[in-house]
C-alpha positions as CSV (number, residue, x, y, z in Angstrom):
1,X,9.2,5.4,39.6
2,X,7.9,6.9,36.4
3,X,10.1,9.6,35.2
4,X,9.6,12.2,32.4
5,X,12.5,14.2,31.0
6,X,12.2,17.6,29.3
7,X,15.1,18.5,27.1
8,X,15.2,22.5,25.9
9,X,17.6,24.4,24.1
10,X,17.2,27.7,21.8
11,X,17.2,25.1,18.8
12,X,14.9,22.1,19.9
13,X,12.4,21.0,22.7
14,X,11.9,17.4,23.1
15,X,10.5,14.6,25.9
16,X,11.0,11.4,26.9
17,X,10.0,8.6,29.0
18,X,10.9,5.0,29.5
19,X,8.0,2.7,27.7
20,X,5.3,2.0,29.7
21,X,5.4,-1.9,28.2
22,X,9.1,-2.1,27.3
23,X,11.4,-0.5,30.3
24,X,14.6,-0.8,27.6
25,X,12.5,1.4,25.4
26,X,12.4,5.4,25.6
27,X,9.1,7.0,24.1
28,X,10.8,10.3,22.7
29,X,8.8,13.2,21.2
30,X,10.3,16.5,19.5
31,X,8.1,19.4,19.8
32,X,7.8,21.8,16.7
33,X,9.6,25.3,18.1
34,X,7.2,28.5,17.2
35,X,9.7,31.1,16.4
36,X,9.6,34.2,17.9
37,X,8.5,33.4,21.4
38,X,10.5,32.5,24.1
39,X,11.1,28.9,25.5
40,X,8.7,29.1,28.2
41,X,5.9,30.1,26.0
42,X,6.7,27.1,23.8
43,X,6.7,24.4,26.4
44,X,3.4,26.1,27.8
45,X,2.2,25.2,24.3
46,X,3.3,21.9,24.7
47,X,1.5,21.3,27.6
48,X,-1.7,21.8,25.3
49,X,-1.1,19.1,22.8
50,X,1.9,16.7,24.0
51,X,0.9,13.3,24.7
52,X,3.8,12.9,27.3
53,X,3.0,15.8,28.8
54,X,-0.1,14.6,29.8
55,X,0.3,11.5,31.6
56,X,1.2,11.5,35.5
57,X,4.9,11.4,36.7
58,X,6.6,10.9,40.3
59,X,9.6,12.6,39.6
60,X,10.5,15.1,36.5
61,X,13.9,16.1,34.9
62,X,14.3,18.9,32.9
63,X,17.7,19.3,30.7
64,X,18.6,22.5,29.6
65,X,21.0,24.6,27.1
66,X,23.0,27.4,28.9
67,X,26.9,27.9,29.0
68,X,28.2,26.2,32.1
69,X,30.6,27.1,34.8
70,X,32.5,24.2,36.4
71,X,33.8,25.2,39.6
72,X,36.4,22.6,42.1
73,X,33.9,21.5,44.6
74,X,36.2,22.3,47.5
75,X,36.2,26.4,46.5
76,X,32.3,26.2,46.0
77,X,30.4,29.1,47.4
78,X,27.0,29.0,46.9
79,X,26.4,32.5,47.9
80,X,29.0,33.4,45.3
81,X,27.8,31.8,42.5
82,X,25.5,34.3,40.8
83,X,27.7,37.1,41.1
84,X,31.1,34.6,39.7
85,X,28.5,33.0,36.8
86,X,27.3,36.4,35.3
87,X,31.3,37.7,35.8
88,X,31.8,34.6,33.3
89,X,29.0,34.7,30.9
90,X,27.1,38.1,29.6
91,X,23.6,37.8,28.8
92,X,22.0,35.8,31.8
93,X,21.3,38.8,34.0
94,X,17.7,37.8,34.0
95,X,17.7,34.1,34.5
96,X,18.4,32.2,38.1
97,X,21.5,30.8,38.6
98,X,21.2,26.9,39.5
99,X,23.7,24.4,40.3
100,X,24.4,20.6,40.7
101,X,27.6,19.0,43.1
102,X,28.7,16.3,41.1
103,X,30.9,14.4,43.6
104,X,32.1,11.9,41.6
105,X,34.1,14.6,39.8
106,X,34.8,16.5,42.7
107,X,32.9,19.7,40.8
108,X,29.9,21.7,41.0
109,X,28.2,22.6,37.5
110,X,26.8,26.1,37.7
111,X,24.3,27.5,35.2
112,X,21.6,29.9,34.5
113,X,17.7,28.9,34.4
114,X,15.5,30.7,32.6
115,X,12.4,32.0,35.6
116,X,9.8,31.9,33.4
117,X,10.3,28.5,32.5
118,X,11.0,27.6,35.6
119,X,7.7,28.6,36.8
120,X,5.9,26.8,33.5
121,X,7.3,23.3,35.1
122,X,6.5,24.3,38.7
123,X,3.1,25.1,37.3
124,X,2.5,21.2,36.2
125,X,4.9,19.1,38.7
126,X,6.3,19.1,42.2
127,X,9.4,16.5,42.2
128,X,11.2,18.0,39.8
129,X,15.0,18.5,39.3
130,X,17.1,20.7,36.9
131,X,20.5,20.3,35.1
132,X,22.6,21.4,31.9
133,X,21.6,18.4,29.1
134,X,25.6,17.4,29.1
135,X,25.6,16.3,32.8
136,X,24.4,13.0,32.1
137,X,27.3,12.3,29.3
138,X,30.1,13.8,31.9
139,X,29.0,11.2,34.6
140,X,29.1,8.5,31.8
141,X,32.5,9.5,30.2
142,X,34.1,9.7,33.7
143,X,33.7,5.8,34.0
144,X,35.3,5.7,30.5
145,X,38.3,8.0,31.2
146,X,39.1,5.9,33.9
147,X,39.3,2.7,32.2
148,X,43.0,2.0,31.3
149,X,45.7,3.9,31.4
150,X,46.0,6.2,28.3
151,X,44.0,9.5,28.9
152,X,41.2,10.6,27.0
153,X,39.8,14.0,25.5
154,X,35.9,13.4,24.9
155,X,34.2,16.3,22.8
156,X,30.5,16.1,22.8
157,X,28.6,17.3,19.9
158,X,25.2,19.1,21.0
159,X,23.3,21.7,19.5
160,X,25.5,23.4,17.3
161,X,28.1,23.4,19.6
162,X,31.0,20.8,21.3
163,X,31.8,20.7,25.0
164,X,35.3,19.0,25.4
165,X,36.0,17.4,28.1
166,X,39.1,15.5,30.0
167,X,39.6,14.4,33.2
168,X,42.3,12.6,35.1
169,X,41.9,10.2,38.6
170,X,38.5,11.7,39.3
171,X,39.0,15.5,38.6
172,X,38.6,17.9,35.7
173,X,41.6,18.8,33.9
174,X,39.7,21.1,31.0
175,X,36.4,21.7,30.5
176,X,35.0,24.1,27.7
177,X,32.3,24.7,25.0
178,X,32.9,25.5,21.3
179,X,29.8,27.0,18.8
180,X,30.9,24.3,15.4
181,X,29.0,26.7,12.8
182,X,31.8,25.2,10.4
183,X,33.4,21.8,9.9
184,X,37.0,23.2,10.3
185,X,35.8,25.4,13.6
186,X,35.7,21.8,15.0
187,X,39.2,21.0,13.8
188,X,40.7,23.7,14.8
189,X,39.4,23.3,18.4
190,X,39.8,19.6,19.0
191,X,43.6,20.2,18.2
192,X,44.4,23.1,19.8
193,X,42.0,22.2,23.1
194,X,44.6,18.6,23.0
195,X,47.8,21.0,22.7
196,X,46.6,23.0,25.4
197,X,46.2,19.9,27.4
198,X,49.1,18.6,27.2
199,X,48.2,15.6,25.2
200,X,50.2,12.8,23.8
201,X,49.6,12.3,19.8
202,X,50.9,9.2,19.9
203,X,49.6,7.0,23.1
204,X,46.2,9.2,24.8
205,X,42.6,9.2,23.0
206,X,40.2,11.6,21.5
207,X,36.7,10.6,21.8
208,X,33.7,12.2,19.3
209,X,30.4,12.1,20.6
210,X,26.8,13.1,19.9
211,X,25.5,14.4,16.5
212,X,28.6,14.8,15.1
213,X,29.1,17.1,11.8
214,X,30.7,15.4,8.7
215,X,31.6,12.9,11.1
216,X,33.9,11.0,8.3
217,X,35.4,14.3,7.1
218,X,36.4,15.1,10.6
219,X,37.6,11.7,12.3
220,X,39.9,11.3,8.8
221,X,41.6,14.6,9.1
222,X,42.2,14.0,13.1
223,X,44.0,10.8,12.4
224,X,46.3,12.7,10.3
225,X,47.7,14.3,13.6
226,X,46.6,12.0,16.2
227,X,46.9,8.2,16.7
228,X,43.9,7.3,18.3
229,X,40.7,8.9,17.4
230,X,37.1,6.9,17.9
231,X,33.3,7.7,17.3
232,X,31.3,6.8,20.3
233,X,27.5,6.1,19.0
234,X,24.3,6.3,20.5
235,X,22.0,3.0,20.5
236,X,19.2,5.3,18.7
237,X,20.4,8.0,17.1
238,X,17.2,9.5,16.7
239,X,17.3,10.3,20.2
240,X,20.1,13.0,21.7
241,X,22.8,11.0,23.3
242,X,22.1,12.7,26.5
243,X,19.0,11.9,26.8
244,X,19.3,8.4,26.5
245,X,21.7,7.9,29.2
246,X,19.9,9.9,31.6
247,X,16.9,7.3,30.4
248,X,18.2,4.2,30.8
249,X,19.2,5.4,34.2
């Protein structure tokens, strides 16, 4: 099955397919944001001049930017959901509200979707499905927390921003997303997002993620408070982290 993705967020547009020749490969473009129009208007741009864009695909994925609500899947309305997402998060009054169940997590990811977009994809495919660009990274970091017996904080770096993340036998324990317009924002939130966990300094993990800001800088001043503090790196780091897991499949 040949698969495009379609990554968008207010600061980037990108896409991305396996390689035609090499399946290990991913063919990723970036796509040069006009400023002042929206992000549907740009991605109908793109459809004029993207080589991706162009080719046929059976099935589509398009990643997208907006906060997220993560709601136990067992209390999951979703007749409730627009009215408890726009309760959260100010500002979306305009856009759908989507969702995706992610069993495996025992959660349901709610978040908003821009219609005019929306109708820009419908416009040029018909298999096509819709998520927040982090979901691919939460499936892969649940098969990490759950591999030995210290727990583990992830924070993923995305987009001028960093979604922490920690979950315990299958279910999310915290879940929240930080703008990092500073280096010691960051800080600051990693260690008081572990307090508020309830996390041991000495035996449980911290995990950095993603596109990172002054990376060194940061891992050296965690390891002044906490033990054990590694960099998971992507295999191309040209490419966004999330977008090469949800690639490779």
């Amino acid at each position: 099955m040949k698969q495009l993705i379609i990554r968008i967020s207010e600061q980037s547009m990108a896409f991305a397919t396996a390689h035609y020749d090499e399946a290990d490969k991913i063919e990723y473009e970036p796509f040069h944001l006009r400023n002042g129009i929206s992000s549907a208007a740009n991605l109908r741009e793109a459809f004029k001049s993207s080589p991706l864009l162009s080719r046929h695909y059976d099935h589509v994925e398009v990643m997208v930017n907006s906060p997220v609500l993560l709601v136990p899947l067992d209390e999951f309305q979703e007749e409730e959901a627009p009215v408890l997402y726009h309760h959260t998060f100010l500002g979306h009054d305009d856009e759908d509200v989507a969702h995706v169940i992610i069993a495996e997590l025992y959660s349901v990811a709610v978040f908003a979707l821009q219609k005019d977009l929306k109708t820009v994809v419908e416009d040029h495919f018909t298999d096509i499905h819709f998520q927040p660009v982090s979901l691919p990274v939460w499936r892969h970091l649940r098969i990490e927390a759950n591999n030995g017996q210290r727990k583990k904080l992830f924070a993923y770096f995305h987009d001028k921003q960093v979604e922490m993340f920690y979950s315990w036998q299958n279910r999310v324990k915290f879940y929240n997303t930080f703008l990092t317009a500073e280096e010691y924002d960051s800080l600051y939130y990693l260690l008081y997002v572990w307090r508020q966990a309830g996390l041991n300094a000495e035996t449980d993990e911290l995990r950095l993620v993603g596109e990172i800001p002054h990376e060194e800088w940061l891992a050296e001043r965690l390891r002044h408070f906490l033990r054990n503090v590694s960099v998971i790196r992507p295999n191309d780091e040209d490419i966004p982290y999330d977008v090469e897991l949800i690639s490779r499949g």
